[in-house]
VEXDREN-2710 file (C-alpha; in Angstrom, 1 decimal):
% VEXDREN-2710
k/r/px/py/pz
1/UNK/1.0/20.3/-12.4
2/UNK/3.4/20.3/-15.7
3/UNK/3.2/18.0/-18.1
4/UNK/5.6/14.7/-16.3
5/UNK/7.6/12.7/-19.1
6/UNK/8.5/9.0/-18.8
7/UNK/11.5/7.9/-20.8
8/UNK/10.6/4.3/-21.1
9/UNK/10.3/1.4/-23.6
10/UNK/7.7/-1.0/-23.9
11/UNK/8.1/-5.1/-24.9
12/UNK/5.0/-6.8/-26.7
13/UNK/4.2/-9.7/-27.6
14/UNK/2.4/-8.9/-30.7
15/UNK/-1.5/-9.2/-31.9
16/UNK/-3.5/-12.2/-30.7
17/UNK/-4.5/-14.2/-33.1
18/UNK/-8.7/-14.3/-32.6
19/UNK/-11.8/-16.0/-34.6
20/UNK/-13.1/-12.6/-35.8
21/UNK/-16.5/-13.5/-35.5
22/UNK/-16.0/-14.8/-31.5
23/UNK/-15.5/-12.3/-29.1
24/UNK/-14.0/-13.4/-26.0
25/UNK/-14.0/-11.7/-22.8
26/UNK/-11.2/-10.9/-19.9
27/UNK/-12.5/-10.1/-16.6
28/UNK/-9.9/-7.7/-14.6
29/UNK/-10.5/-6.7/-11.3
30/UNK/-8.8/-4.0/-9.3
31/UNK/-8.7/-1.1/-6.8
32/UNK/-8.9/1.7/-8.5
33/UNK/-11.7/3.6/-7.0
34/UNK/-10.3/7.5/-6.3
35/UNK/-8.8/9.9/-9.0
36/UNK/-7.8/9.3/-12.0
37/UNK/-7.2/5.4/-11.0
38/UNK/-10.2/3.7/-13.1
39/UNK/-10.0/5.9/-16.2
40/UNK/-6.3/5.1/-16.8
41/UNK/-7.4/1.3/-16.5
42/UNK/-10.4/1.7/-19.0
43/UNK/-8.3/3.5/-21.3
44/UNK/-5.6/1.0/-21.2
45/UNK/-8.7/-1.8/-22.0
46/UNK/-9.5/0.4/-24.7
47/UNK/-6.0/0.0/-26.4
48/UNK/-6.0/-3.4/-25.7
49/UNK/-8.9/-4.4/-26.9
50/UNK/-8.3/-1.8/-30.3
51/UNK/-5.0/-3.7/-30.6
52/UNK/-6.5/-7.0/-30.3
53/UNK/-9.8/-7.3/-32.3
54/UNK/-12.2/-9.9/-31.0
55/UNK/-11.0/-9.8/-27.1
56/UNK/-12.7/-7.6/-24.7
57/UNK/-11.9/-6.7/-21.1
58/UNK/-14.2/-5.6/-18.7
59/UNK/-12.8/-4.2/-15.5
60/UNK/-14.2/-3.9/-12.0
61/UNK/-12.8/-1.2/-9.7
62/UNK/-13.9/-2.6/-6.0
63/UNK/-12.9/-0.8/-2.8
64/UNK/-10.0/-2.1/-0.5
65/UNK/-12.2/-4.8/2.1
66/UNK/-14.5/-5.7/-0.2
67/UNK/-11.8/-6.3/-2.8
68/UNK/-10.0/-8.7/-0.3
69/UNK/-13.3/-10.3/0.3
70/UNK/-14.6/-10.8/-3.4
71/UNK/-11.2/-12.0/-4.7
72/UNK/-10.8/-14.8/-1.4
73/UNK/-14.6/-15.8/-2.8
74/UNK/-13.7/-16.0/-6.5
75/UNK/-10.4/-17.9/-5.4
76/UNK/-12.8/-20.6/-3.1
77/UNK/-15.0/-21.3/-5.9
78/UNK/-12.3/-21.4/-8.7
79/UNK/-13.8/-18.4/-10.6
80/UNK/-11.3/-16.0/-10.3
81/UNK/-11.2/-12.9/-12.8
82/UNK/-8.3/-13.5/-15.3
83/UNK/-6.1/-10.8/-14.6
84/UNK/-6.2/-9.0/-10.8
85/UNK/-4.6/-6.7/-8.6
86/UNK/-3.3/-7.6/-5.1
87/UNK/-0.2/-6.2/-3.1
88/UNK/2.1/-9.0/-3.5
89/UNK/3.6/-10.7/-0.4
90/UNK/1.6/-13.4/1.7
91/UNK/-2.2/-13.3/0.6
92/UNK/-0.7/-13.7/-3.1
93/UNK/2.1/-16.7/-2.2
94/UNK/-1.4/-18.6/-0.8
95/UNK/-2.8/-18.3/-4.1
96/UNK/0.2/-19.3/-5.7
97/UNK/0.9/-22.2/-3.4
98/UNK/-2.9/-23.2/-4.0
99/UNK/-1.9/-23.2/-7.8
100/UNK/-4.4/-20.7/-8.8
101/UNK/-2.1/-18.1/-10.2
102/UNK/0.4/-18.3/-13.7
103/UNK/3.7/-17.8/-13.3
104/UNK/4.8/-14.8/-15.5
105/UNK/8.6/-15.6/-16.0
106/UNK/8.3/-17.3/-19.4
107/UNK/6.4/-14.4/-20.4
108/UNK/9.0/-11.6/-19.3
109/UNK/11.6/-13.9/-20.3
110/UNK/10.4/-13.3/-23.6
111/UNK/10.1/-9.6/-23.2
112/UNK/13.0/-8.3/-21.5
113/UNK/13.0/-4.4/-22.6
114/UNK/9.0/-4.7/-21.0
115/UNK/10.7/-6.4/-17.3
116/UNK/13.8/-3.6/-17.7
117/UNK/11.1/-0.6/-17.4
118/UNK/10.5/-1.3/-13.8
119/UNK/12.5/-0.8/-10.7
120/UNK/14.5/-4.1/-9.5
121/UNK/13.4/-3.5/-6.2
122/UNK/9.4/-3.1/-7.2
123/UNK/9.9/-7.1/-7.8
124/UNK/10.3/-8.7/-4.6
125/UNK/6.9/-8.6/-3.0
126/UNK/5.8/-10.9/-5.7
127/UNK/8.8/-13.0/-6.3
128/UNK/8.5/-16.7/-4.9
129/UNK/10.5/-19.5/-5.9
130/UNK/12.7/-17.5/-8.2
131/UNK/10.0/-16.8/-10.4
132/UNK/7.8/-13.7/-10.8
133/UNK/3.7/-14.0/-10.4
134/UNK/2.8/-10.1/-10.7
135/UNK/3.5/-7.0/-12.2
136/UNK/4.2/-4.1/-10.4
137/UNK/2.2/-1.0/-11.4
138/UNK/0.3/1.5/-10.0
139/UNK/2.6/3.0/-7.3
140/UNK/5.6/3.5/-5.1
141/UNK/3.7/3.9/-1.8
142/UNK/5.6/4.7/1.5
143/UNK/3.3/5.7/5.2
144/UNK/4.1/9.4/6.3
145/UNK/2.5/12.2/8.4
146/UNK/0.3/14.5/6.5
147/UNK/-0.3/17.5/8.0
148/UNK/-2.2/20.7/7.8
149/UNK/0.3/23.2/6.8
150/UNK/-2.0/26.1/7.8
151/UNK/-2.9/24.8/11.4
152/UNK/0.9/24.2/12.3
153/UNK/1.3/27.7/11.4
154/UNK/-1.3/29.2/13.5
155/UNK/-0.4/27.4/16.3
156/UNK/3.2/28.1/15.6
157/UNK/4.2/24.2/15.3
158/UNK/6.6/22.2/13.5
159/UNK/6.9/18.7/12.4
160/UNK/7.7/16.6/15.6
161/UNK/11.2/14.5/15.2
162/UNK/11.1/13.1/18.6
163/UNK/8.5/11.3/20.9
164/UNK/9.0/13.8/23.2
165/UNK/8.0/16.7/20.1
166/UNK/4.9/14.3/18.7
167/UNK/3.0/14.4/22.2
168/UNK/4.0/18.7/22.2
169/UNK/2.1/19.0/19.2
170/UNK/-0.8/16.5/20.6
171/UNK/-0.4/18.3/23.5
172/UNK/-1.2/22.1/21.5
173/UNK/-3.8/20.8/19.0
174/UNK/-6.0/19.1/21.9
175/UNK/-5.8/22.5/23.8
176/UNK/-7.2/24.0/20.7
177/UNK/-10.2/21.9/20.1
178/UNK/-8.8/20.1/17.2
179/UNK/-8.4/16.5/17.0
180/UNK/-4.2/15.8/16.3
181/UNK/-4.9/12.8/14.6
182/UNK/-7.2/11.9/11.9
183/UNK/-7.6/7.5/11.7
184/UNK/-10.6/5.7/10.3
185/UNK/-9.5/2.5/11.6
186/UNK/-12.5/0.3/10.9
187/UNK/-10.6/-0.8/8.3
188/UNK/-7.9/-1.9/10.9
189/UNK/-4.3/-1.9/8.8
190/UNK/-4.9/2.0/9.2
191/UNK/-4.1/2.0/12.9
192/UNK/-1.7/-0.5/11.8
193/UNK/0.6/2.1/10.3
194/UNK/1.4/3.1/13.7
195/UNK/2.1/0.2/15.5
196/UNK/4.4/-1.3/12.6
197/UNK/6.6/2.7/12.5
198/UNK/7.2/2.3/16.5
199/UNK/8.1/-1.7/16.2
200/UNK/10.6/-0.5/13.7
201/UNK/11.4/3.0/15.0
202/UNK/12.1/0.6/19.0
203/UNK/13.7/-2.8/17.4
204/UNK/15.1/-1.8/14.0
205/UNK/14.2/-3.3/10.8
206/UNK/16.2/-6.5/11.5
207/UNK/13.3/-7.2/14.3
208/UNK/10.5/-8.0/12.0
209/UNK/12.6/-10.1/9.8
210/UNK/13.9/-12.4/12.6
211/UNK/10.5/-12.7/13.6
212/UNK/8.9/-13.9/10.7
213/UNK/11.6/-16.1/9.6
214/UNK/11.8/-17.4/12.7
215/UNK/15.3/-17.1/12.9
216/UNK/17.2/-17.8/16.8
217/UNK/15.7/-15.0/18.8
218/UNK/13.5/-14.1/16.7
219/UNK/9.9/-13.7/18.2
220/UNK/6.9/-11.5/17.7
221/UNK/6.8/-11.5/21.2
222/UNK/10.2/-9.1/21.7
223/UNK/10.1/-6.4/23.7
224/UNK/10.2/-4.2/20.8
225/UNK/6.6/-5.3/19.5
226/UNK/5.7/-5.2/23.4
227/UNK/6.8/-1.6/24.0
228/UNK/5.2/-0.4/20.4
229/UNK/1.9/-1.6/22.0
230/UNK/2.5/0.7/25.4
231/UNK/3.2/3.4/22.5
232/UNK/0.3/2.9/21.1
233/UNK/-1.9/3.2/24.5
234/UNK/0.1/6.0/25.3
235/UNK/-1.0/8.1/22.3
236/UNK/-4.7/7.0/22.9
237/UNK/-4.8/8.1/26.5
238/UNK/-3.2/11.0/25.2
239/UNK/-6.4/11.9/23.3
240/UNK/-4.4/11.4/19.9
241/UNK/-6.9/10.5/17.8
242/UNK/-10.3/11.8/16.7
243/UNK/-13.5/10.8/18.8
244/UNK/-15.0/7.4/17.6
245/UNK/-11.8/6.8/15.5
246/UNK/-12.0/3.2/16.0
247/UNK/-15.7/2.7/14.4
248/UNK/-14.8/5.4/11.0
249/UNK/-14.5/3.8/7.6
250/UNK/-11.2/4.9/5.6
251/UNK/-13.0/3.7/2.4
252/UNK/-15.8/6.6/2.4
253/UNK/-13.7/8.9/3.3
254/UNK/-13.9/9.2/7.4
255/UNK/-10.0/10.9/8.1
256/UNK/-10.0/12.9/4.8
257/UNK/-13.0/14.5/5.4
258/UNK/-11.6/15.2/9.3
259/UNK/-8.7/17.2/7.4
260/UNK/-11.0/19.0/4.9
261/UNK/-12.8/20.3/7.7
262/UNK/-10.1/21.4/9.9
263/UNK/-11.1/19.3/12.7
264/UNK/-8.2/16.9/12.9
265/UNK/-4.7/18.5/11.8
266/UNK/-2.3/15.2/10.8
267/UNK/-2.8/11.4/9.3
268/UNK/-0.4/8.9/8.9
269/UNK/-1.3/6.9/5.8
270/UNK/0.3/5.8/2.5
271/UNK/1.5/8.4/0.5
272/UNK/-1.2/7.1/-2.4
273/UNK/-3.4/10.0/0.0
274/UNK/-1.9/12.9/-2.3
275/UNK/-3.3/11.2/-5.1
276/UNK/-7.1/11.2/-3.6
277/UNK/-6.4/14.7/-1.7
278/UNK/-5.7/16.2/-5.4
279/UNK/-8.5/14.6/-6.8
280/UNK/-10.9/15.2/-4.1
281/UNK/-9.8/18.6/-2.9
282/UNK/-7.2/20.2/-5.0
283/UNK/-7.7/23.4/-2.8
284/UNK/-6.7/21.1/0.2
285/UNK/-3.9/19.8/-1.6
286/UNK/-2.2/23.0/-1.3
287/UNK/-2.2/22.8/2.1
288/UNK/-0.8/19.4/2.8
289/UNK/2.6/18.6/3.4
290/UNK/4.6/15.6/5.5
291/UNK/7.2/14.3/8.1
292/UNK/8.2/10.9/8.4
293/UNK/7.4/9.1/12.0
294/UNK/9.1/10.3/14.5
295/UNK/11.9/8.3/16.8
296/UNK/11.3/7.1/20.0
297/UNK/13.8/7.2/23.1
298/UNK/16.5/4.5/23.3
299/UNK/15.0/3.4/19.8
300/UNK/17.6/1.1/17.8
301/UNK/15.7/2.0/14.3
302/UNK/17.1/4.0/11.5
303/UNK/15.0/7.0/11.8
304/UNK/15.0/6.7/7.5
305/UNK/13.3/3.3/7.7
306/UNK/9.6/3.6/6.0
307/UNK/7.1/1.4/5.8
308/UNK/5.5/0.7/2.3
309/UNK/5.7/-0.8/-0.9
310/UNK/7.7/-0.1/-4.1
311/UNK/4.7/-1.3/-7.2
312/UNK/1.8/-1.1/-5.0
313/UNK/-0.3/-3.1/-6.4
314/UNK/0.6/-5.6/-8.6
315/UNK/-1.3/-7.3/-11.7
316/UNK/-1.4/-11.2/-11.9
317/UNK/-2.9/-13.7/-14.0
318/UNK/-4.9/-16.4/-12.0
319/UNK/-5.2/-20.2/-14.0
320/UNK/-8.8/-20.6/-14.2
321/UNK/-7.8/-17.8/-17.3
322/UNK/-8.7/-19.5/-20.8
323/UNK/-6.1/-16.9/-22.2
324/UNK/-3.2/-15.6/-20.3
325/UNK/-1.1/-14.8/-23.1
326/UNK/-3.7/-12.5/-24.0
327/UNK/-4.2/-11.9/-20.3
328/UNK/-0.5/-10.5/-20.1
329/UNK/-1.2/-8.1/-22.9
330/UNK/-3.6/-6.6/-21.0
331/UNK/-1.4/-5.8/-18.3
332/UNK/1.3/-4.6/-20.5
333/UNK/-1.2/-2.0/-22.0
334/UNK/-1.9/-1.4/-18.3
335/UNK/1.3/-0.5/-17.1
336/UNK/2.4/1.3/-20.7
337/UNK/4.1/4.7/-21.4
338/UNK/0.9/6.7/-21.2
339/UNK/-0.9/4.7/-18.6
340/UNK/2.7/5.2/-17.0
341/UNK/2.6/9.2/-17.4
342/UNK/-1.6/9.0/-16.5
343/UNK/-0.4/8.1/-12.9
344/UNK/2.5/9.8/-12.2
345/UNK/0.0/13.5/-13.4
346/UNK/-2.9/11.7/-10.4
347/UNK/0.1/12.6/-7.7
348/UNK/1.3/8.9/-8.3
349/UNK/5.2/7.1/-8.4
350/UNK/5.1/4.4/-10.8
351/UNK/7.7/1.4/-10.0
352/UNK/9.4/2.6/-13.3
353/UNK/12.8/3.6/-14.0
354/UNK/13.5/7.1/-15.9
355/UNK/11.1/8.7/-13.6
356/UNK/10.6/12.7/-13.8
357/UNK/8.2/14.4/-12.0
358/UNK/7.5/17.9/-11.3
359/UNK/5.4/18.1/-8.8
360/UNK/7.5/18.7/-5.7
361/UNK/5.6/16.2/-3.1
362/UNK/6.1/13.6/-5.3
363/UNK/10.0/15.1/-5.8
364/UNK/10.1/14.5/-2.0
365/UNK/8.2/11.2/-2.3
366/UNK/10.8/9.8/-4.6
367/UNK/13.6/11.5/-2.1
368/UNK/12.0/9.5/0.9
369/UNK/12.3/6.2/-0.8
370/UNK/15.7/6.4/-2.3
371/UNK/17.2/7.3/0.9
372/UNK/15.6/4.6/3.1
373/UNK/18.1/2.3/4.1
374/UNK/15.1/-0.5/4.4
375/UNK/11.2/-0.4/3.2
376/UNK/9.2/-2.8/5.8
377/UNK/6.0/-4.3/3.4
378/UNK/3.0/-3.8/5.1
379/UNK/2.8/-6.6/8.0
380/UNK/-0.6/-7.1/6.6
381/UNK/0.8/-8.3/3.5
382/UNK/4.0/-9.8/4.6
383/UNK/2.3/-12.1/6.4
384/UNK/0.8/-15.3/5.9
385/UNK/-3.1/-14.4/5.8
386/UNK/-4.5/-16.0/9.0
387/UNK/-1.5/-14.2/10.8
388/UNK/-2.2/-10.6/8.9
389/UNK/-5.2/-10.8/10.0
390/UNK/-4.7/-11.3/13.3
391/UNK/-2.4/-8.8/13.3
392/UNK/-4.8/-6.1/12.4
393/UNK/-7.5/-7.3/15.0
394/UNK/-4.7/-7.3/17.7
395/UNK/-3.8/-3.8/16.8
396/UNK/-7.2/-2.6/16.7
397/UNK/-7.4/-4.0/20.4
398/UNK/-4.4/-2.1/21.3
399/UNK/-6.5/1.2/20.0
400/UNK/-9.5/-0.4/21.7
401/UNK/-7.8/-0.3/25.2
402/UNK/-9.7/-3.9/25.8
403/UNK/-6.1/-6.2/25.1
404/UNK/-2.8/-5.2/26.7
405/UNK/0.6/-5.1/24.7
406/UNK/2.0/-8.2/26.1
407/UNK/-1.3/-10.2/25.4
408/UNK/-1.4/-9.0/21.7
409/UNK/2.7/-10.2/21.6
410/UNK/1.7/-13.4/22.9
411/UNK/-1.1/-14.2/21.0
412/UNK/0.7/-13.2/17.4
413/UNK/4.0/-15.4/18.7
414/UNK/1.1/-18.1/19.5
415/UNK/-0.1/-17.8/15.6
416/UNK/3.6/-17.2/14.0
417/UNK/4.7/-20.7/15.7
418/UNK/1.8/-22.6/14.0
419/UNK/1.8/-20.5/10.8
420/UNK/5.3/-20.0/10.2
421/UNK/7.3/-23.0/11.2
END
């Protein structure tokens, strides 16, 4: 890929003032395990800790679940790291209302050409109370189809825009001994892609939101979320997926190495999988393509809608920090020009304005994002935590076969009433 240029400017806040002699340490933790992800963090350490002598930050890259699971830990025992990643949205208000986390306004109040870099709407997901508790960073991540560009062209297929066209090209690919979906949903939010595309591709986006702020009508018990759980079964009796796709781990690999292999043709996932594909298999790479999810009959969603995040993930600052103006200068030498142009040449779309990129999946990446009429956070993140979780294990039932649609509606309108009103 050529050379991507960023035309952005940086705030600071200028060198900490240090005891030479004392070194003090910043733990960072983050998810930066595939591609290029933890050498553009230990780089930016480098530079901090070059620009700031006496300070040294050591930074732990930890895959997705056992992220989630260290950082609840560190939280519980009030030894958090100083600075750390999450996605924003409900497991970071709980930290926040727990008042474990710093708020960041004063800070970007006092650097306003380093807050103008980034995208208005990257800020959001981690805005509460009209103030700001993370920095958007690493990527502008929306769900799509990838698919197997050769394998559609052997069997003389075409990215499905309809229902009716998605179970055609199940239909061909299971005729042909391959597998039409690749999921790894141990993990559980990666089935959840699914489910939360065909609430919003049956309801709209407006269905979600009523929902959750429990506004008149709202319930996660409507029909829509009802039917998307019959879609779901549908595709598994359908022999959608690839055999045992309930028990593979996302995290080592499981669905990527079904599409290396030619054995499954298509995965819905976050569009962060270019990134990995590139890295991994760049030979692959040139193979891959996408399609957003398709519509379903009578749907009332905009078929444009996506379901993602714009600064996946986002870098806070939690209170147990005994430096977090130093803490935040880490994270602005994170998310700086070259750590900036570092991601977007790993296949990435930093929340950052000015953005040019020549590689043309992330051209159409970009394209996807500014034409959605809504982006839908993931529910897993959106939602309060004991109520994201149940989410995922409800869903995973639904792929499971052993809970039926209206009992997984029931029992998430059964949490939302206690967790949400």
């Amino acid at each position: 890929m050529a050379c991507a240029a960023l035309s952005i400017g940086l705030g600071w806040l200028g060198p900490v003032s240090v005891i030479a002699a004392q070194t003090k340490t910043l733990a960072e933790w983050d998810l930066q395990t595939v591609g290029a992800g933890p050498k553009i963090i230990n780089d930016a350490a480098a530079r901090f800790e070059k620009a700031n002598p006496g300070f040294k930050a050591e930074s732990s890259h930890v895959l997705n679940d056992a992220y989630k699971t260290k950082l609840k830990i560190a939280f519980g025992a009030n030894q958090p790291p100083c600075v750390f990643s999450s996605w924003g949205g409900g497991p970071l208000r709980e930290y926040v209302k727990s008042n474990q986390v710093v708020d960041l306004t004063p800070y970007l109040r006092q650097n306003a050409s380093f807050q103008s870099r980034f995208l208005a709407t990257a800020w959001p997901a981690a805005t509460f109370d009209n103030k700001v508790w993370g920095i958007p960073a690493e990527n502008t991540s929306v769900a799509v189809v990838f698919y197997n560009k050769e394998i559609f062209e052997k069997y003389k297929l075409t990215p499905p825009k309809t229902w009716d066209e998605l179970l055609h090209v199940i239909s061909v690919l299971k005729s042909n001994n391959i597998a039409p979906f690749a999921l790894a949903n141990k993990n559980k939010w990666t089935g959840s892609m699914y489910y939360m595309y065909l609430v919003d591709r049956i309801g709209g986006s407006d269905v979600v939101r009523r929902a959750v702020m429990r506004a008149p009508g709202g319930s996660f018990a409507d029909p829509a979320f009802v039917e998307a759980g019959a879609r779901v079964q549908e595709l598994v009796k359908a022999g959608a997926f690839a055999q045992g796709f309930n028990g593979l781990d996302y995290d080592i690999g499981a669905s990527r190495r079904l599409l290396y292999s030619g054995r499954a043709a298509m995965e819905l996932i976050g569009s962060w999988e270019a990134s990995t594909v590139k890295a991994e298999n760049p030979a692959f790479y040139s193979k891959l393509d996408y399609f957003p999810f398709p519509t379903v009959p009578g749907g009332k969603g905009n078929p444009n809608d996506v379901i993602g995040t714009v600064g996946d993930n986002f870098y806070s600052i939690s209170k147990a920090c005994a430096d977090p103006q130093a803490a935040f200068q880490l994270i602005q030498s994170m998310t700086d020009d070259q750590s900036m142009r570092e991601r977007v040449a790993d296949t990435r779309i930093p929340p950052v304005k000015n953005l040019e990129v020549s590689d043309p999946m992330l051209k159409r990446f970009l394209k996807t994002v500014s034409e959605a009429p809504a982006v839908q956070l993931w529910y897993d993140q959106e939602l309060p935590p004991a109520l994201g979780e149940l989410h995922k294990n409800t869903t995973q039932a639904l792929f499971g076969l052993t809970t039926s649609p209206q009992e997984a509606a029931q029992q998430m309108e059964a949490e939302a009433k206690k967790d949400l009103n």
